[in-house]
N, C-alpha and C positions, 0 to 999 in steps of 0.2 A: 500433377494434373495442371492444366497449361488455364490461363485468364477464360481460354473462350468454352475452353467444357466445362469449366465449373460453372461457369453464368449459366451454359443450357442446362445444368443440373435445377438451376432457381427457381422455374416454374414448378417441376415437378416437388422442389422439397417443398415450397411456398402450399401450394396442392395438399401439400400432407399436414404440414402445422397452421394452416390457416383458420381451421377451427379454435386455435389454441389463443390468447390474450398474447400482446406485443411487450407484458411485463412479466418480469421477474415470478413476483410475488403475487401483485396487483396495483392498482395502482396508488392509492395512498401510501402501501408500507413503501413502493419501489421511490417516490417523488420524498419522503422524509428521510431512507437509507441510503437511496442512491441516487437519484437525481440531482436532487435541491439540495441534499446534505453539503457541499461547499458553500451553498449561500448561506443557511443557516449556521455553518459552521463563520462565518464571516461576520453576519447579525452579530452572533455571543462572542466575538472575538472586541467587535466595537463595546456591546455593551461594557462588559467587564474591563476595558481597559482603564487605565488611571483612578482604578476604584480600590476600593481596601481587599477586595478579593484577589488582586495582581501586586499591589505595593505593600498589605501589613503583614510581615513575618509573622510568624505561630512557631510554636514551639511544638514538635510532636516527636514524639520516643529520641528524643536528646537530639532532634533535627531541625534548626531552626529552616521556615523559607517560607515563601508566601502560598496561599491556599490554592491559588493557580496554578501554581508548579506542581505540589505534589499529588493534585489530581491529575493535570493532563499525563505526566510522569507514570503515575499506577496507568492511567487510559492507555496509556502507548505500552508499557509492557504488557497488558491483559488481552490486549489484542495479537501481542507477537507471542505469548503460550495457548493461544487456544485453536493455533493450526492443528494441533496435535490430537483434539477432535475430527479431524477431516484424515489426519495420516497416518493417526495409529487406532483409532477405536473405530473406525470405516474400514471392515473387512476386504470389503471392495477392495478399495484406495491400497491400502497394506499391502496386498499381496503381490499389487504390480510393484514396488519397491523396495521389499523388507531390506536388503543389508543398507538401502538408502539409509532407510527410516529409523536399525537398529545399529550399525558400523562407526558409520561416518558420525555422527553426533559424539559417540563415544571416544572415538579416535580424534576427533579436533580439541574436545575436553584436554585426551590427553598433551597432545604437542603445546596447548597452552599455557598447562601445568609447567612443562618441564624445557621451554625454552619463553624467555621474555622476548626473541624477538616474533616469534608467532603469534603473542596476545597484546604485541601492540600492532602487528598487522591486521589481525582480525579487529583491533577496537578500532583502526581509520577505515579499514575497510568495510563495515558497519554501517558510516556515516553515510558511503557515495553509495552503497549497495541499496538503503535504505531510501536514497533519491530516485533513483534507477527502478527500486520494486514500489515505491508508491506511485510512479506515474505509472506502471504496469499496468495496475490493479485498477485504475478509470479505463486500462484500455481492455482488460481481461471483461469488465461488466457492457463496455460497449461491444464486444465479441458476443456474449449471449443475446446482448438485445439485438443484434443480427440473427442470431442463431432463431430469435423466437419469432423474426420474418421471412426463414425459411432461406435464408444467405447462405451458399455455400463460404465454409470456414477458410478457406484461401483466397476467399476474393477479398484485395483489399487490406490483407491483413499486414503487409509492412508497412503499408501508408498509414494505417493507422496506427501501429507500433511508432513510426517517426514521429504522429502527428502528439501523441501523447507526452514521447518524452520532450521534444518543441514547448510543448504549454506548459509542463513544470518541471523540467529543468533549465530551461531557457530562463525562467526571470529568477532563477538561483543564478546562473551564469553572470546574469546582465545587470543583476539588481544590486541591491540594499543590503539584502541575507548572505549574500557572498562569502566573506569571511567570517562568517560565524560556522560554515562548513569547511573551510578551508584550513581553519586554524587548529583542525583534529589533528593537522600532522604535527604538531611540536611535540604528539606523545614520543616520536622517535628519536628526542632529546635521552627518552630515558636508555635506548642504547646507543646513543652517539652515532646516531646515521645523522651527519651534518648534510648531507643533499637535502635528503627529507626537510628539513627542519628548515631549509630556507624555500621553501615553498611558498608559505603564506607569505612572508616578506617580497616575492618574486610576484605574484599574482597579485599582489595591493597597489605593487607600482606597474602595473599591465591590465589595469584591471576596466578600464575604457576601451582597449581593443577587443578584451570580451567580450562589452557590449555589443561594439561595433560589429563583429565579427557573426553574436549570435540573429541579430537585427537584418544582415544582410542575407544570413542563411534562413531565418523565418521565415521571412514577407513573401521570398520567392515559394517557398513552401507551402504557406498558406492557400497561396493562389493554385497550385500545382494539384495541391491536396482536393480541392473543391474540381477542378475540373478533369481530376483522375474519377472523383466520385459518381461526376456528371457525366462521363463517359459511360462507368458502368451501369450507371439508371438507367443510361438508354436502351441499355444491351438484357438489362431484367432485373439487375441488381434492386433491391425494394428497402426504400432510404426506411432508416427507424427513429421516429422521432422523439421516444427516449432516449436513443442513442444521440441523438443530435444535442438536445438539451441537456445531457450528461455534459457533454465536451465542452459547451459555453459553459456552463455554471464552474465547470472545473478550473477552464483556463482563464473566466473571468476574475476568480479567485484566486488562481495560483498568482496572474501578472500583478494583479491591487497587491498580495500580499507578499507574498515571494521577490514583489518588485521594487515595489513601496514601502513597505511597513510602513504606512501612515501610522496607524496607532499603536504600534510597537508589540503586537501577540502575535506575529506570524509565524513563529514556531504553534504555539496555544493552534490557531485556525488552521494549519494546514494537516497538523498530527491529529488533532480532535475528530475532522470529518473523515479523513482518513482513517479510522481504528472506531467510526462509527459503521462506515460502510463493511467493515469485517466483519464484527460482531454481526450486523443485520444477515451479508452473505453465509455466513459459518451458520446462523440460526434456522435462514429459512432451508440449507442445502441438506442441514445434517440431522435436524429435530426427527425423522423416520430413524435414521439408523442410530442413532443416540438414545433413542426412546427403547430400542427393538438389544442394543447393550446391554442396556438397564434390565433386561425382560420386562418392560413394563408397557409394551404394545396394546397390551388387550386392559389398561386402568386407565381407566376415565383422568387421574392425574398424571399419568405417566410423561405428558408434552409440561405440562405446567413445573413435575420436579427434576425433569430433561433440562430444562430454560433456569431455572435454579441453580441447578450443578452446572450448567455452561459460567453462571457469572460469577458465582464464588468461587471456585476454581482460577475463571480471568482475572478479577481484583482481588482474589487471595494474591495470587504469584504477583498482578500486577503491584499490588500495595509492598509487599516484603520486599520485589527488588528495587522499588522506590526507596524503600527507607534503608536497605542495606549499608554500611560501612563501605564505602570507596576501598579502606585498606584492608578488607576479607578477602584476600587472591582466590579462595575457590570458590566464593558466591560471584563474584568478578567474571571468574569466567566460564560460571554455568550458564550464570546471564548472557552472557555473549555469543555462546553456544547455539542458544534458545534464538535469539534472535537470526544467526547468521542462517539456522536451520528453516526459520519462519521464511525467512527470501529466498533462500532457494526452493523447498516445499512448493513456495506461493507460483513460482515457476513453470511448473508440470503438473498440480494434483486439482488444479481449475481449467482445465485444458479444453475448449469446444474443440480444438483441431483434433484433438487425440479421443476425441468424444467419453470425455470424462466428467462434463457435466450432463 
């Protein structure tokens, strides 16, 4: 479908969902899960810093590390197993995918088992996969809050796909947190891929013309972005202004943090808000068909022990692969598994173009 019919499609879907809220959820859950949640996630990032909760080691199941680690650690794994609510216990969802959802997880387990050079591709590929799927997911929530002004799903949707990965992975590119992403490839030490392995060392002394390079690609971007937008307003496109202040909080967030680490938690704030927005989207998408699993549709607690089993389940698996052994090769690379499956998943089974939400 070409720019100019799907914009005349805008009145009429507009027509049809205009009775319907410009949010999510509503608007307090949408402004503390998904709007604001960067900023807040920013707040607790300052508070906590230079405090005993970030600097004093604890001792827990023979793991020493400080209290902020191995929460945000369970928070980031609990968020990456509980796709598995949305792809395997959503019949829906299931069915347009099975050998996705039953094969391939299986089959990557195994090539990991039985060759070390595939479970250290999969463990760097993880890292940049993981940069890549969490700007996605600001830009997968700014699709619905279109979708809930009645925006046809093509209009707009690469500029926004550009605009997102620009705001957070641009100040990884350009910033501060650089090589703390970059330095995943020394795992290729462990089979003697010396290319790999001088990478980091290649990027530390280049690592100004990334900036330069991403600065100059931005700025023109930015400007582009806004009056690609400002064109389709004219034409019917109807701006959303959750959507709008999604994007500032995000990439006001991502640049202070991602850019700067002023106070040193910008791993802590960018994963925190991030894998809060999950948990929020997985709860309010799934709580019907999670409830209707359970058979417990028709019980007054049926949502209440639905929301239960969502989060034990998430900080169960999140908590156990936090504390796992480094040197257990097959929890190693279940863990891996689980997450490599969470990014691609998160891909295709939140789709408004494929009208999957």
């Amino acid at each position: 479908m070409s720019i100019t019919a799907a914009l005349q499609n805008v009145a009429l879907s507009g027509a049809q969902t205009g009775s319907k809220s410009r949010f999510i959820a509503g608007p307090l859950y949408d402004c503390i899960f998904f709007i604001y949640s960067p900023l807040l996630a920013l707040l607790l990032g300052i508070y906590i810093s230079d405090s005993a909760f970030t600097n004093n080691e604890v001792e827990l199941l023979g793991r020493e590390a400080p209290l902020a680690n191995i929460f945000i650690g369970t928070f980031i794994m609990a968020h990456l197993v509980i796709v598995f609510f949305r792809s395997h216990l959503n019949y829906e969802i299931f069915k347009l995918h099975p050998l996705r959802f039953t094969l391939v997880p299986v089959a990557l387990f195994i090539a990991m088992t039985t060759s070390e050079w595939a479970a250290v591709m999969v463990g760097v590929l993880a890292t940049w996969w993981d940069v890549y799927h969490s700007s996605l997911q600001t830009f997968g929530l700014g699709r619905i809050y279109d979708m809930k002004m009645g925006n046809s799903p093509q209009v707009g949707r690469r500029l926004d796909m550009g605009l997102n990965l620009l705001l957070y992975a641009g100040p990884i590119l350009a910033g501060a947190t650089l090589m703390d992403h970059v330095n995943d490839f020394s795992q290729f030490e462990d089979v003697g891929a010396v290319f790999f392995t001088s990478i980091p060392a290649t990027v530390e002394s280049n690592r100004r013309y990334l900036t330069w390079a991403v600065l100059a690609i931005g700025v023109p971007y930015l400007l582009f972005y806004v009056l690609a937008n400002w064109r389709f307003h004219r034409q019917g496109y109807q701006i959303s202004f959750p959507k709008v202040a999604l994007l500032v909080s995000t990439g006001f967030c991502s640049i202070f943090t991602w850019g700067f680490n002023t106070f040193g938690e910008a791993f802590f704030i960018m994963n925190f808000f991030h894998a809060l927005q999950y948990f929020g989207i997985v709860w309010w998408m799934e709580k019907k068909s999670l409830t209707a699993t359970l058979g417990l549709q028709d019980s007054r607690f049926g949502k209440p022990i639905a929301l239960v089993l969502l989060l034990t389940v998430g900080f169960g698996y999140g908590f156990w692969a936090e504390m796992i052994d480094g040197t257990n090769e097959a929890a190693y690379n279940l863990i891996m598994v689980i997450a490599i499956m969470h990014f691609w998943y998160d891909g295709f089974i939140w789709s408004v173009r494929k009208k999957q939400v």
